[in-house]
N, C-alpha and C positions, 0 to 999 in steps of 0.2 A: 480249810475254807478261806483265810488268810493269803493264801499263798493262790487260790485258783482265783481271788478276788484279783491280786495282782496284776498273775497272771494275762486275765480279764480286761484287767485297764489298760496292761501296754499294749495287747493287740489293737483296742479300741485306738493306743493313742498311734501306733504302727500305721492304720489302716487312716485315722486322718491325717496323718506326715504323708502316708502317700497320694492321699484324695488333694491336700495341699499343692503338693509336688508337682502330681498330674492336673492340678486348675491352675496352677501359674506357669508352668510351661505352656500349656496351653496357651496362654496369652503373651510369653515372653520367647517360648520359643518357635525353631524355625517354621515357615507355613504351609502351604499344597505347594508356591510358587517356586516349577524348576528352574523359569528364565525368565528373565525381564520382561515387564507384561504392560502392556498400554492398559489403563482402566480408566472408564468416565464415568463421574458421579453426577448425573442430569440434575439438569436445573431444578430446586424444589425438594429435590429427594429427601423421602426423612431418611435416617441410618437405620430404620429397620427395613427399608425397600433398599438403601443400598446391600446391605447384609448378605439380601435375599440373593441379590445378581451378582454379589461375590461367590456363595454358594452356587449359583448354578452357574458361574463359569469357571465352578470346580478352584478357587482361591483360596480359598479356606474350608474346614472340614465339618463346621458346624455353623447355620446361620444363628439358632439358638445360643450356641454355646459363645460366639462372637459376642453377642447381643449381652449375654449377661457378663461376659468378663469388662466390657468397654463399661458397663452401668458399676461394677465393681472398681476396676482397678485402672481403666482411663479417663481422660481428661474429659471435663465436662462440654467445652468450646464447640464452638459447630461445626460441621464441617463446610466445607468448600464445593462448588460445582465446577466441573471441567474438567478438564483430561489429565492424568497421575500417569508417570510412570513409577510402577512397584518393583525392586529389584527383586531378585534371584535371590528366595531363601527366605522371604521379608517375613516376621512375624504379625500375629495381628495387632501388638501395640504398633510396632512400625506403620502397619496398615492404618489403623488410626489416626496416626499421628500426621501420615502424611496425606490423608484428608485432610483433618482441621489446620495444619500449618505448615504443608507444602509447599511448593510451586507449580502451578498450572502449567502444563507444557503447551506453548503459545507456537503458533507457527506464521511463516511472514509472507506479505504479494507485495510486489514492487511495482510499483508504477512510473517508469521512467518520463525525465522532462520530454515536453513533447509529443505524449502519446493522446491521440485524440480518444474522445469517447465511446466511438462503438468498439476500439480496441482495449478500452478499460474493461468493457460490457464482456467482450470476448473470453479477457484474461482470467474477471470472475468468476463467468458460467463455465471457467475449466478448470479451477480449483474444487476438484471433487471433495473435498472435505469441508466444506460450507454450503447451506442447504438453501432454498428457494427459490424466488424467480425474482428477476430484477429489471428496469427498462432501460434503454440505453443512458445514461445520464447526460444533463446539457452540458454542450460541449463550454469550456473552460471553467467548470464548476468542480474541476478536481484537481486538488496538489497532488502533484508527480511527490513521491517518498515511498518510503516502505514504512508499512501497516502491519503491524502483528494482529493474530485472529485466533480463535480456538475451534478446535474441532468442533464441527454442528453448528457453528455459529452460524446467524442467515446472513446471505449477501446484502440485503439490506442493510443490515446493522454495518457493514465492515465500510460500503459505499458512503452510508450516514456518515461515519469517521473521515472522511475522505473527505466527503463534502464541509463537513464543518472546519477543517482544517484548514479548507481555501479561504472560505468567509473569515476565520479567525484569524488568518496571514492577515489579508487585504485590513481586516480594521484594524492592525498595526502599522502596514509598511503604508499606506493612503495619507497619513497624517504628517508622514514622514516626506513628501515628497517635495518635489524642489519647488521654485516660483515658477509661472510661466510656462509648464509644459503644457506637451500638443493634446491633451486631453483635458477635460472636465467633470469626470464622471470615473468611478473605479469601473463601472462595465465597460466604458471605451479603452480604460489604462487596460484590461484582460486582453482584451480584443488585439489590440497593436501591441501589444507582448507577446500572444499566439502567433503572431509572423514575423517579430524577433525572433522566435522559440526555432521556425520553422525554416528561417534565413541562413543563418547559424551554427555552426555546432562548435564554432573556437570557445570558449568562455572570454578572451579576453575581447574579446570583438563584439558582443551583445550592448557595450553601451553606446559602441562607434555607432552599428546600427538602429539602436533605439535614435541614436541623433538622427542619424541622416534619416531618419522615416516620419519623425518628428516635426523634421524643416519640412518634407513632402505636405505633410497636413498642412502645415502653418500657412505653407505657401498656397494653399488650394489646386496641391499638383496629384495626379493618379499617382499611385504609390507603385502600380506595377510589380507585384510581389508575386512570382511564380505559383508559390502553395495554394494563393485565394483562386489560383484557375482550377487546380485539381481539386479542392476542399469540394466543391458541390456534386463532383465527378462520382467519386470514393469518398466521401465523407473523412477524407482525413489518409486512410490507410495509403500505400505504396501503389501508384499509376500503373508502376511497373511498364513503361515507355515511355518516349517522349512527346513534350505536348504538340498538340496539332493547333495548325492554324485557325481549324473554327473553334477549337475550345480559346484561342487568344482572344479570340472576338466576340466568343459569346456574352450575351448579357444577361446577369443575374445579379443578384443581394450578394456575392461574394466577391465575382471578378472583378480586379482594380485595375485592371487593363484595359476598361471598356464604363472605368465609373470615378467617379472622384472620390474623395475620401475614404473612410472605412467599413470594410465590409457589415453584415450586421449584426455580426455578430465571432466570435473568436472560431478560429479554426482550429483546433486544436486545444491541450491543457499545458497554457505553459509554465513554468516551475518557478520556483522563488527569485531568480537570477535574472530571469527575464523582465519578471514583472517590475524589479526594480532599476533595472536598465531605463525601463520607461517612464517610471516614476523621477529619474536622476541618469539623465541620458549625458552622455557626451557634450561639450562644450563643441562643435563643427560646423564647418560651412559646407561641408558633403553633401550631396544628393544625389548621387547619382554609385554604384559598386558595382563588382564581376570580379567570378572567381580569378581565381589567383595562380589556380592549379595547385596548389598545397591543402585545398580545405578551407581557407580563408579567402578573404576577397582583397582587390584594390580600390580607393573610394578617389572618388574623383568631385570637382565641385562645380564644373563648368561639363555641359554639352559634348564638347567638342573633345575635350581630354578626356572624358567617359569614352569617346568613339576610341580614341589610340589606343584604352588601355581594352576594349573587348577585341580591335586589330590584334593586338597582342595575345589576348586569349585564345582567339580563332588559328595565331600562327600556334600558337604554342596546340593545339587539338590537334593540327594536322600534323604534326609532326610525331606524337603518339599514335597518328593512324586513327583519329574516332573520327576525324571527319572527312 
C-alpha cells in the first residue's frame, strides 16, 4: 500500500511538473508567429478584445489561455494603442510585453517649404493609412517639416499638428523680430514670407529678399512678384507655362502687378527660414532683382541698373536658345 501510495504521488507530481512545463512554455515559449507581423491594438481596447483579434488573426493559439497566463505571470501595466510590430517567433510574454512597453511604429509626411495648401490637402487624402476627410487648410497656416503619424490615425488630427506648429513658431520667432520692419502684424509677416518662400529657392538669398520686398512696402511701391499672379490662377500649384499678358494685368486681392501693397492674404506655406528673413530682413537699398541664370538673382537699387541687369538676362536666354 506504501509503496502504490508512492507510487501515486509521483505520477501526481510527474503530471503537474508537466502541466507546469506545458503552462509556462506556453507563456514563455515560442508563438503561431512565422514572420514579422504588423499588429494594431485600437484605441480603447481592453486586453481581452485585444486577445480575441490576436486569436483570430491566428497569433496565438489560445485567446483564453493568453488571458489567463498574462493575469498569472505578466505584468500588470496597460497596454498601449497603435501599431506593434511582433517578430518571427515572438512568445506571448514578448506579445505582452510589447504592448505595454513598446514602441508604436510611427510613420512620417513631409510637407516641404513652400507648398501651398490645396497641395498639403492632396498629400494627405493620399496617404492611405490615415483615415477621414479634411478641407483644404488656409493657406499659410502650415509649417513645411515632417510630421510623424500612426496608422488609422484621422487626417484631421495629423493637419491639427501641423497647424498648431505654425501658431506655436510664429509666437516665438514674432517677439523676436527686428525694429521697423515692413509689417505690423504676424498675418502680414506669413503673407510677404509666402513670396519670399516663392521668390527663392537659394537659402542664402531669402534675407536679401525679405529686404528688398521690404523697401517695396515701405516705399508704397507694387511689389511685382510673379507667384501673386499665378496664386489666384492654381491656387498655388505649378502654371505649368508661361504667364500671359492679361494674367499681368489682371486685377484681383493677389496680383501685385496691378495693386500696391500685399496681397491678402499668403500664397502659399512658407517655412521657418522664410518667416524669419522677414521678421530680420537684410540691412539693403535693393528693389528691384532678376534671375541670374544660376537659380539666384542679381539685385539692383536704381531703375535703370535693374534694366542692364534683365538686358543681361534676356542676352544670356538667347543664347541658351529659350528665347
Amino acid at each position: 500500500m506504501r509503496k502504490a501510495g508512492l507510487l501515486a504521488g509521483g505520477v501526481l507530481a510527474l503530471v503537474l511538473a508537466i502541466g507546469a512545463i506545458w503552462f509556462l512554455s506556453g507563456w514563455w515559449g515560442s508563438a503561431e508567429i512565422e514572420e514579422e507581423t504588423n499588429f494594431i491594438v485600437p484605441s480603447g481596447a481592453s486586453l481581452t478584445a485585444v486577445a480575441e483579434k490576436l486569436a483570430d488573426e491566428e497569433l496565438i493559439a489560445s485567446k483564453d489561455g493568453f488571458l489567463l497566463r498574462a493575469k498569472i505571470l505578466g505584468s500588470s501595466d496597460p497596454i498601449k494603442a497603435g501599431e506593434f510590430l511582433l517578430p518571427a517567433g515572438a512568445s506571448n510574454a514578448q506579445i505582452l510585453d510589447t504592448f505595454q512597453h513598446g514602441e508604436v511604429i510611427r510613420r512620417f509626411v513631409t510637407i516641404p517649404e513652400g507648398l501651398p495648401s490645396i497641395m498639403v490637402h492632396d498629400r494627405l487624402m493620399a496617404e492611405d493609412l490615415l483615415t477621414g476627410e479634411i478641407p483644404v487648410p488656409a493657406e499659410g497656416s502650415v509649417l513645411p517639416d515632417t510630421y510623424d503619424f500612426e496608422r488609422g490615425e484621422s487626417r484631421a488630427a495629423v493637419l491639427a499638428r501641423m497647424q498648431a506648429a505654425m501658431q506655436n513658431f510664429l509666437a516665438e520667432a514674432w517677439p523676436r523680430r527686428a525694429d521697423d520692419i515692413a509689417v505690423d502684424n504676424i498675418q502680414d509677416a506669413v503673407t510677404l514670407a509666402s513670396i519670399v518662400e516663392k521668390e527663392t529657392g537659394v537659402p542664402r538669398e531669402r534675407r536679401m529678399v525679405a529686404g528688398l520686398y521690404s523697401n517695396r512696402v515701405k516705399d508704397g511701391m507694387m511689389l511685382q512678384a510673379d507667384p501673386t499672379i499665378i496664386y489666384p490662377i492654381t491656387k498655388g500649384k505649378p502654371l505649368g507655362r508661361r504667364i500671359r499678358q492679361s494674367e499681368i494685368a489682371a486685377i484681383n486681392d493677389y496680383n501685385t502687378y496691378s495693386m500696391v501693397g500685399l496681397p491678402k492674404g499668403p500664397i502659399t506655406n512658407p517655412g521657418r527660414k522664410a518667416i524669419e528673413a522677414v521678421l530680420n530682413p537684410a540691412e539693403t537699398s535693393a528693389r528691384y532683382m532678376v534671375a541670374d541664370g544660376t537659380g539666384g538673382h542679381v539685385f539692383a537699387e536704381t531703375l535703370a541698373e535693374h534694366n542692364r541687369n534683365v538686358a543681361e538676362w534676356f542676352k544670356l536666354r538667347r543664347e541658351r536658345g529659350e528665347m
